[in-house]
C-alpha positions as CSV (number, residue, x, y, z in Angstrom):
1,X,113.2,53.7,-52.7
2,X,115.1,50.9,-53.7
3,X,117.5,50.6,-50.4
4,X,114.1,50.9,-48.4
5,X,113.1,48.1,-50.4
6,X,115.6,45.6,-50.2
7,X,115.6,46.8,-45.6
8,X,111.9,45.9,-45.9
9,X,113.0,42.6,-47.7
10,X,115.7,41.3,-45.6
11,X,113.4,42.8,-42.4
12,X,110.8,40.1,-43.8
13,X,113.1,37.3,-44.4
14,X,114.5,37.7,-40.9
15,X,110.3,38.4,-39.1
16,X,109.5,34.9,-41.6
17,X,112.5,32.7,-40.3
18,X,111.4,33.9,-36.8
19,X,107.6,32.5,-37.6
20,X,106.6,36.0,-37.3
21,X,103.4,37.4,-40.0
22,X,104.2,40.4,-41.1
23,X,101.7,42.5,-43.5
24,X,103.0,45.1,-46.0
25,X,101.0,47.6,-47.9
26,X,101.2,47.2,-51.5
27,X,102.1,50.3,-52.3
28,X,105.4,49.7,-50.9
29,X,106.2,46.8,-52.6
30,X,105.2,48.2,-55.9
31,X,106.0,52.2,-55.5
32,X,104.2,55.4,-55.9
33,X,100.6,55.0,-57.8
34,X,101.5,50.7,-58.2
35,X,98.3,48.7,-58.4
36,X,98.9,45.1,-57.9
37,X,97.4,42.6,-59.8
38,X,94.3,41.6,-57.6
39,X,92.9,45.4,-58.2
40,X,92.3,44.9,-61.7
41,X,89.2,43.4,-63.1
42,X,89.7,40.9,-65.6
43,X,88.5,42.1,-68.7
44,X,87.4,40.4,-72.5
45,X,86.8,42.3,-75.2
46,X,84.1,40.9,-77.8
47,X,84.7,42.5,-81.4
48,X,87.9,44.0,-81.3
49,X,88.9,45.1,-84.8
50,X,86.9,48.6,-85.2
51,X,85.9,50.6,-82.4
52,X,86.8,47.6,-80.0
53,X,90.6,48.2,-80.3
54,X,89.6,51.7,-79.2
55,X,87.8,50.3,-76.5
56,X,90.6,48.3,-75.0
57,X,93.5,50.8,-75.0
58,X,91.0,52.6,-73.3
59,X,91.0,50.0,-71.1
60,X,94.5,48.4,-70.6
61,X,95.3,49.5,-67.3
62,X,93.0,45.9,-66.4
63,X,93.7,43.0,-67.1
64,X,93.2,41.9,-70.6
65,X,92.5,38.1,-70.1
66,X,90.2,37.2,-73.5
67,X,90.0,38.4,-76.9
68,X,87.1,37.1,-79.1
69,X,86.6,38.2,-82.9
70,X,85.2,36.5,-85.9
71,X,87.4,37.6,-88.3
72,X,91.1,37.1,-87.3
73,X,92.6,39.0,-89.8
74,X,90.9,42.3,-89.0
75,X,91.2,41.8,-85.6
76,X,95.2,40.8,-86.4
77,X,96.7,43.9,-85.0
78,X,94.6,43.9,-81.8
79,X,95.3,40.1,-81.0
80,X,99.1,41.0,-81.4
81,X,98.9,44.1,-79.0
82,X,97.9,42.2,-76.4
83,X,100.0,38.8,-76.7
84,X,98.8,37.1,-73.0
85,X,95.0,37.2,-73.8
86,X,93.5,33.8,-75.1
87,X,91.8,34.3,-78.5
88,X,88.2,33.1,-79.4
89,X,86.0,33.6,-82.2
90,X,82.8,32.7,-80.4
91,X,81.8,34.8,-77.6
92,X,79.6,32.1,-75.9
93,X,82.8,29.5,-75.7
94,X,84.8,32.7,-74.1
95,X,82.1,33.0,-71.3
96,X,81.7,29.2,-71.0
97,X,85.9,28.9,-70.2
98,X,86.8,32.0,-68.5
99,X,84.7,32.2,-65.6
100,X,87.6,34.1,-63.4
101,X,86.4,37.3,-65.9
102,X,84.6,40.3,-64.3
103,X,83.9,42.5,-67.5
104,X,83.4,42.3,-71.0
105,X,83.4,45.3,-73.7
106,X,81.2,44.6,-77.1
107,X,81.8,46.7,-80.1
108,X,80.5,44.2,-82.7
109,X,78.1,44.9,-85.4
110,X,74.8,46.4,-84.3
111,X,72.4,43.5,-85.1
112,X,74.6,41.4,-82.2
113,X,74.7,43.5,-79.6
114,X,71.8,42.2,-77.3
115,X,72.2,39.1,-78.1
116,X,76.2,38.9,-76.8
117,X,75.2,41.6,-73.7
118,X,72.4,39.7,-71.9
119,X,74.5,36.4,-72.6
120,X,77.4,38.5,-70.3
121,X,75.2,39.0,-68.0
122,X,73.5,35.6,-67.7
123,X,77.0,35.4,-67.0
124,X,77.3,37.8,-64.3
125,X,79.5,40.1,-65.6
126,X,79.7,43.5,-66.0
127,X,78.9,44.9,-69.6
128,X,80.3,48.0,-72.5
129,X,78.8,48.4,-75.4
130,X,79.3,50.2,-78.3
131,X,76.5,52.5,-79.3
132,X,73.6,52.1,-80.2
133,X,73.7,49.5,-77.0
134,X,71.0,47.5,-78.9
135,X,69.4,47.1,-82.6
136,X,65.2,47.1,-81.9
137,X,62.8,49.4,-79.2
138,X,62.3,46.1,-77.7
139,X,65.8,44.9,-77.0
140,X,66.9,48.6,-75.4
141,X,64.2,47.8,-72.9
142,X,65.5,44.0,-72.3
143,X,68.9,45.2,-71.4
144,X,67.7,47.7,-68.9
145,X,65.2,45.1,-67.4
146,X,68.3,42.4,-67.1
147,X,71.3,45.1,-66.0
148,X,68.7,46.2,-63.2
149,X,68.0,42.5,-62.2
150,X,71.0,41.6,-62.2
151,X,72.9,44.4,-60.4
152,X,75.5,44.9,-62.9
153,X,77.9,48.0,-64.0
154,X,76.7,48.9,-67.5
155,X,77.7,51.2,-69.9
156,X,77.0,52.9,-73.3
157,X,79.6,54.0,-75.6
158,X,78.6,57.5,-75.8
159,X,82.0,59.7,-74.8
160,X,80.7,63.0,-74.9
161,X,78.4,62.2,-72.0
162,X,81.4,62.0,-69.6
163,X,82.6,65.6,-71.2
164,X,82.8,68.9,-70.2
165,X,80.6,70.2,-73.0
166,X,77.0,68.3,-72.0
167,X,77.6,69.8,-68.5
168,X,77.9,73.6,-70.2
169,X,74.4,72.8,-72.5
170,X,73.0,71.1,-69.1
171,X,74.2,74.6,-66.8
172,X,73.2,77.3,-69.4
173,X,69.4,76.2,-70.1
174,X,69.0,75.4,-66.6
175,X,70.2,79.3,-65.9
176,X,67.8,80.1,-68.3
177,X,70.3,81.3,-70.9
178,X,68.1,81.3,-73.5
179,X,65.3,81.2,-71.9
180,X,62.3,78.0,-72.3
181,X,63.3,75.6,-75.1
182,X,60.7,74.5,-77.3
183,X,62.4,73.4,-80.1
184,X,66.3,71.4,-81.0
185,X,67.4,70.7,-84.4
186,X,70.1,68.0,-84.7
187,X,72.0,66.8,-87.9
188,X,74.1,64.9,-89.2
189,X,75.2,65.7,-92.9
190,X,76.9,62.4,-93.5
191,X,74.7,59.4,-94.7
192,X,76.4,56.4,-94.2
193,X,80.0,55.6,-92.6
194,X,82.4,55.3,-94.5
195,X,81.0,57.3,-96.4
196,X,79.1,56.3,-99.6
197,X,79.0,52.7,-100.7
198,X,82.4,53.0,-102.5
199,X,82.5,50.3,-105.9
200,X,78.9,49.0,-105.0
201,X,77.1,52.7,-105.0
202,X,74.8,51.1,-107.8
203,X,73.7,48.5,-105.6
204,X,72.4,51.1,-102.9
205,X,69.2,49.8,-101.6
206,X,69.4,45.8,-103.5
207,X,71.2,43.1,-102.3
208,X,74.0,42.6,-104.3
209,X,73.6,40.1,-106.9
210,X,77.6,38.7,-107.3
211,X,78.2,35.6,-105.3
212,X,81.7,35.5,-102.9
213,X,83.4,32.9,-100.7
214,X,83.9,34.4,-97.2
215,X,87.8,35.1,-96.2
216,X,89.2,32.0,-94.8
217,X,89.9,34.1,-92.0
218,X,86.5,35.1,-91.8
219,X,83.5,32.8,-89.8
220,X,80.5,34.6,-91.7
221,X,78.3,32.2,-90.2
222,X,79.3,33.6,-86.6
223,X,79.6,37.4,-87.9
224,X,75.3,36.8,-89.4
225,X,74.6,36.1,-85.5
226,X,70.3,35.9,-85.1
227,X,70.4,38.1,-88.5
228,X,68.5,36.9,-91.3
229,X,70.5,34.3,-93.7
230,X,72.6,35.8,-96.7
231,X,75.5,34.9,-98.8
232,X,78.7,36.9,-97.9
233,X,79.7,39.9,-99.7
234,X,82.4,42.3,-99.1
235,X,80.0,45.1,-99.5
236,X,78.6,44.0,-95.6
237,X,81.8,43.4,-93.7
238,X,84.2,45.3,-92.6
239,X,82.4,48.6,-91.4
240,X,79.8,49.3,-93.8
241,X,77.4,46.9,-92.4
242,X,76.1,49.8,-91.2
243,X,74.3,51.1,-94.0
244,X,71.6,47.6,-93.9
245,X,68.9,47.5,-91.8
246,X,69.5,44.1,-90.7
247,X,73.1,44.7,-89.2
248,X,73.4,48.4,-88.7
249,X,71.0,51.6,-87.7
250,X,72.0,54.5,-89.7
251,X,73.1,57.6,-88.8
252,X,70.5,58.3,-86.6
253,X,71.8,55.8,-84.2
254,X,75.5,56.0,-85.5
255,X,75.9,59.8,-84.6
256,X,72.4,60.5,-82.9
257,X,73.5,58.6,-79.8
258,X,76.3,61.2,-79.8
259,X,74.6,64.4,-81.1
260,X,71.2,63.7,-78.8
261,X,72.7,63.1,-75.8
262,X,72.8,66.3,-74.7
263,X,69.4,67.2,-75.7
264,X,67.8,64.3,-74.1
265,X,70.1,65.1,-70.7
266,X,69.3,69.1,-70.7
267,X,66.1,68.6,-71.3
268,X,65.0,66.0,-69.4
269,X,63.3,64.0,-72.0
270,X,61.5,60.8,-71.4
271,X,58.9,59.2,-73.8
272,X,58.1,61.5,-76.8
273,X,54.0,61.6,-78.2
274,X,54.6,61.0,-81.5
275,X,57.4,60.7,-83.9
276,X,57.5,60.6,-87.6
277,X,59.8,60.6,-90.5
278,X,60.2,62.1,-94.2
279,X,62.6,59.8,-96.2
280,X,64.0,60.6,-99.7
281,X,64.0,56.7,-100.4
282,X,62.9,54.0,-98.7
283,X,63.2,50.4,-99.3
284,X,63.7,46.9,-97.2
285,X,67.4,46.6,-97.8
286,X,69.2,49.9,-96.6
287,X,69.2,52.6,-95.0
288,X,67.6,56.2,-97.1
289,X,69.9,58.7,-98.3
290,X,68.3,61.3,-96.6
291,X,65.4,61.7,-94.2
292,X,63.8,64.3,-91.6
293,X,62.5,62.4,-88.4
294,X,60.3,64.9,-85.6
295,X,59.4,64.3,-82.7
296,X,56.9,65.8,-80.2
297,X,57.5,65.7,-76.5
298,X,55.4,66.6,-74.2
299,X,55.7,69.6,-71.2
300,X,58.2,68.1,-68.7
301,X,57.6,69.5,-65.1
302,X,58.6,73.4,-65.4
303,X,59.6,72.5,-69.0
304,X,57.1,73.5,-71.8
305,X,56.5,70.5,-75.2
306,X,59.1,70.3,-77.7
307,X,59.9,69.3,-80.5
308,X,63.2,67.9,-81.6
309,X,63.9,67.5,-85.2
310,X,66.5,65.1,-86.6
311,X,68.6,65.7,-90.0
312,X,69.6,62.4,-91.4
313,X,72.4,63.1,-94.1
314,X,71.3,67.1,-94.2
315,X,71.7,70.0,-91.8
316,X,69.1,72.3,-90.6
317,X,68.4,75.9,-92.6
318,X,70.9,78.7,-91.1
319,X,69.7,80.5,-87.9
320,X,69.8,84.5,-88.7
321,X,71.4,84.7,-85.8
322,X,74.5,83.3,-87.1
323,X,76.8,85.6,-88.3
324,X,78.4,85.6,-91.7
325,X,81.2,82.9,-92.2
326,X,80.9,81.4,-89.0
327,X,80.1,77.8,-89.5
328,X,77.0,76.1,-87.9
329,X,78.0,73.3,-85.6
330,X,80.9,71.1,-86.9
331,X,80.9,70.0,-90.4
332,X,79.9,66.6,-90.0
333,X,76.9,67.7,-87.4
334,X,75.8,69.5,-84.1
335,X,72.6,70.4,-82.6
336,X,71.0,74.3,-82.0
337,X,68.7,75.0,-79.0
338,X,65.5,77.1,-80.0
339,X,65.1,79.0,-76.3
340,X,62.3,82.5,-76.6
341,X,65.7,84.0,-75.6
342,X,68.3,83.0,-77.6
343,X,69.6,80.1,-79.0
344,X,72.7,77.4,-78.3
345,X,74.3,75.6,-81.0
346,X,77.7,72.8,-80.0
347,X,79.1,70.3,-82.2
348,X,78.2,66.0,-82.8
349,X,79.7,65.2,-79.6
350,X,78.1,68.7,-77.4
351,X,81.6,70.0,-77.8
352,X,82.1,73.3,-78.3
353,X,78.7,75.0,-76.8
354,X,78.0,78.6,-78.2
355,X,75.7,81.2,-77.8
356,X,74.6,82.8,-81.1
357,X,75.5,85.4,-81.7
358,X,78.8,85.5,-80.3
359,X,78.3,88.8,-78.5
360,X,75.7,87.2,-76.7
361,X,78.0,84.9,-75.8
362,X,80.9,87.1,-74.3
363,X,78.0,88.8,-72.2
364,X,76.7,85.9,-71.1
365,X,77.4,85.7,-67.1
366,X,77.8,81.7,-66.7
367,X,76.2,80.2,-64.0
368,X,78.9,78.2,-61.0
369,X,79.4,74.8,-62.6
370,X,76.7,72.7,-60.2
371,X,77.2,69.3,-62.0
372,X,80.2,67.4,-61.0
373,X,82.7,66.9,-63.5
374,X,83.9,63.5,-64.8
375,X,86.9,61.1,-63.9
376,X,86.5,59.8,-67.4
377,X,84.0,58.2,-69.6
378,X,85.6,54.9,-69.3
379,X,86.8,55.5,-66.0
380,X,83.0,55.8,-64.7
381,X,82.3,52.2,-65.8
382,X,85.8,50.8,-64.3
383,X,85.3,52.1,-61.3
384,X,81.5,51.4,-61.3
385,X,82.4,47.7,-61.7
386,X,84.3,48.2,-58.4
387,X,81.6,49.1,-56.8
388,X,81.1,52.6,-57.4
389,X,78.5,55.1,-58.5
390,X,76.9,54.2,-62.2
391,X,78.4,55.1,-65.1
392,X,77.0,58.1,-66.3
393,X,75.9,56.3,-69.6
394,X,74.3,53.2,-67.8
395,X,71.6,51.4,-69.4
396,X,69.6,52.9,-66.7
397,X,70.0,56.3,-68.7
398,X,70.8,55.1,-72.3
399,X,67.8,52.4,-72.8
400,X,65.5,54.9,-72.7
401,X,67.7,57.1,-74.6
402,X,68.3,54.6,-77.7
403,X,64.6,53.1,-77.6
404,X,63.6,56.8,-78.6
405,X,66.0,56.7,-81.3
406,X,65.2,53.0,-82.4
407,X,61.7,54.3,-82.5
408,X,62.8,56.9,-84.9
409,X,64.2,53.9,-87.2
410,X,60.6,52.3,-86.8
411,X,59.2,55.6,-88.4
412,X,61.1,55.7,-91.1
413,X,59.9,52.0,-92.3
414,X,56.6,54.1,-92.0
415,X,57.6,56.8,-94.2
416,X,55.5,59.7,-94.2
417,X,53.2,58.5,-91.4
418,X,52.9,59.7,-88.0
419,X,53.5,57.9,-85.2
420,X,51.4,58.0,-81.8
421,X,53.3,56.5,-79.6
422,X,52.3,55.2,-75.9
423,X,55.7,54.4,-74.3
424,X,55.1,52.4,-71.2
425,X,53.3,50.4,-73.0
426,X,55.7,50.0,-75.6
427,X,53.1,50.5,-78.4
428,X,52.1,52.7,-81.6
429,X,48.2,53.0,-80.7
430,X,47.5,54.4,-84.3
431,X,49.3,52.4,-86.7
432,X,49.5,48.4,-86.6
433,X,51.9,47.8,-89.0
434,X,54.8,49.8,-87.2
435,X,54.3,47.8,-84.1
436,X,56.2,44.8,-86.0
437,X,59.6,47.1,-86.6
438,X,59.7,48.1,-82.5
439,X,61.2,44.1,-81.8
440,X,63.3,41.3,-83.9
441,X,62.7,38.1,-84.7
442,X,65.9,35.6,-84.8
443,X,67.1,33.1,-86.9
444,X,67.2,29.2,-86.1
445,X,69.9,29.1,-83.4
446,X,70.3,32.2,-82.2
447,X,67.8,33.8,-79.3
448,X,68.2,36.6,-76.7
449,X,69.1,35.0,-73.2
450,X,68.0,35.9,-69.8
451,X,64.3,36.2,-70.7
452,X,64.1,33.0,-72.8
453,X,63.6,35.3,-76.0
């Protein structure tokens, strides 16, 4: 390869001094599987010290151009990975100055999500987030409005939906493996992540009371986004900003975009009737402890009404069917099919499908797989940004998908109340009061763009 290279070199010099235009392929210049600099997309990543360094070694084979964080000391290691990126701590200066950028990926705190996505897109480029792709009903149904407008490669940060183990759920009940499903149970036996509220458990549910100065390295101001004003305390950043309903969603959203994937892909779900939701605790500052949250869908084509129960730091009661020993789902959480047949239970992510018992499962004949298999989850949105088909996880699937589970977080600041809920128009008929939790309102400076909001 490397005497070809140096003929094809001196063959150029000699066609060049001759006025001659010669073109080469690139894949001769660079060798076997070489992809030259122009077939990259430039890429930014927005919040990059959590799940955003993930994100971008994910991503690396682009080009890495801009880096944006508030806090530079979490975000330290990431910044040094990738040495030739600029660094920013405000996202709007990085889509002001790099307008040669086709892509961003956003893994910041919940409550900023929408806000930083339809700001990318304003800015025409393509957009990753991190799930939950947005923090209200309302603002799921904004992004998919402005992705679809715009014509722009979107994507949800739900992995398992590029997998091999939504595709077996999706396969079996179509087959008819257990027969017609009328009712999921989903879990997740964890409450908050991390887990607990570590030195500040007595706080759960109050603001804390202790004043702190922010990290030097820290823009708090920046990290509050449209959220409602509040001193800075440790017990909010990093990570466990989940736990407070202003910045995060809870475990519904945190693992439910993972654990309800499959159910709302297999089958088929689209705007449910009425949702409700039994919390141990409820209170304006954080998230409950534990809570039950049902939903009632309606009959879906061949597909009869269901209802799909979520377990929000508890797991379902043990199926019979289960044998002795065998654990149900994975520790942390899973889901478990009801079919008048039989019944299918996998793990958070759909990994690991199962019919129960396991005899039933080893005489099981498995239908051909019929859905085509995936390049990769982030793979789908790279080459989707080329051009491609939509990532499987586009907002044109995961809006819908999210606003049900935002809904659910709605229900729960109606505890004990059900819900009826009339989707299209984006409205609880029965219920005033819950109406107000289905959008945000947003601090002085800080509004969704696109739609003027």
């Amino acid at each position: 390869m490397q005497t070809d290279r140096r003929n094809l070199l001196r063959t150029m010099a000699s066609a060049a001094s001759a006025g001659a235009f010669l073109v080469v392929p690139r894949h001769v210049l660079g060798g076997a599987g070489y992809r030259a600099p122009s077939d990259k997309l430039n890429l930014a990543g927005i919040g990059i010290g959590g799940m955003g360094s993930t994100d971008l070694r994910n991503l690396s084979g682009e080009n890495i151009v801009a880096l944006c964080d508030v806090d530079d000391r979490y975000a330290l290691p990431t910044f040094d990975r990738y040495p030739q990126a600029r660094r920013y701590r405000d996202y709007r200066q990085l889509l002001e100055e790099q307008k040669e950028l086709d892509a961003v990926t956003i893994a910041t705190p919940d409550h900023t999500h929408a806000v930083i996505a339809l700001a990318a897109m304003k800015a025409g480029k393509h957009v990753r987030i991190q799930k939950p792709m947005a923090h209200s009903v309302e603002e799921c149904r904004l992004l998919a409005e402005a992705a679809r407008k715009n014509r722009l490669a979107t994507q949800m940060g739900i992995q398992g939906h590029a997998d091999e183990g939504i595709r077996l759920i999706c396969e079996w009940i179509w087959d008819g493996a257990i027969g017609e499903v009328r009712k999921v149970e989903a879990w997740c036996t964890l409450t908050h992540f991390p887990w607990g509220h570590a030195w500040w458990s007595p706080m759960c549910g109050r603001r804390p009371s202790a004043t702190y100065d922010p990290p030097a390295t820290l823009d708090w101001d920046l990290w509050l986004g449209g959220a409602p004003s509040r001193p800075y305390s440790p017990c909010y950043h990093p990570a466990v900003w989940r736990n407070w309903w202003d910045f995060g969603s809870g475990m519904l959203a945190d693992r439910g975009c993972h654990t309800l994937d499959p159910v709302f892909t297999a089958l088929k779900l689209s705007h449910p009737e009425s949702v409700e939701a039994i919390c141990s605790d409820l209170n304006d500052e954080a998230y409950p402890v534990a809570c039950i949250v049902n939903y009632q869908f309606p009959a879906r084509g061949s597909m009869p009404p269901l209802q799909v129960v979520w377990y929000d730091g508890l797991r379902p009661p043990r199926p019979e069917e289960l044998e002795p020993g065998r654990p149900l789902g994975h520790p942390e959480g899973g889901a478990l099919f009801w079919g008048d047949k039989g019944k299918i239970v996998c793990g958070v992510y759909g990994e690991s499908p199962r019919l129960i018992p396991e005899e039933k499962m080893k005489s099981y004949k498995r239908p051909p797989k019929s859905i085509p298999r995936s390049v990769g989850h982030y793979q789908e949105w790279i080459q989707a940004c080329r051009g491609g088909d939509p990532s499987g996880a586009s907002f044109e699937y995961s809006s819908l998908f999210t606003e049900i589970i935002m809904l659910g977080n709605a229900a729960k600041r109606r505890n004990g109340v059900k819900l009826l809920w009339d989707g299209p128009a984006m409205r609880v008929t029965n219920d005033e009061e819950a109406n107000r939790f289905l959008r945000k309102s947003y601090r002085a400076g800080w509004s969704l763009p696109v739609l003027g909001r």
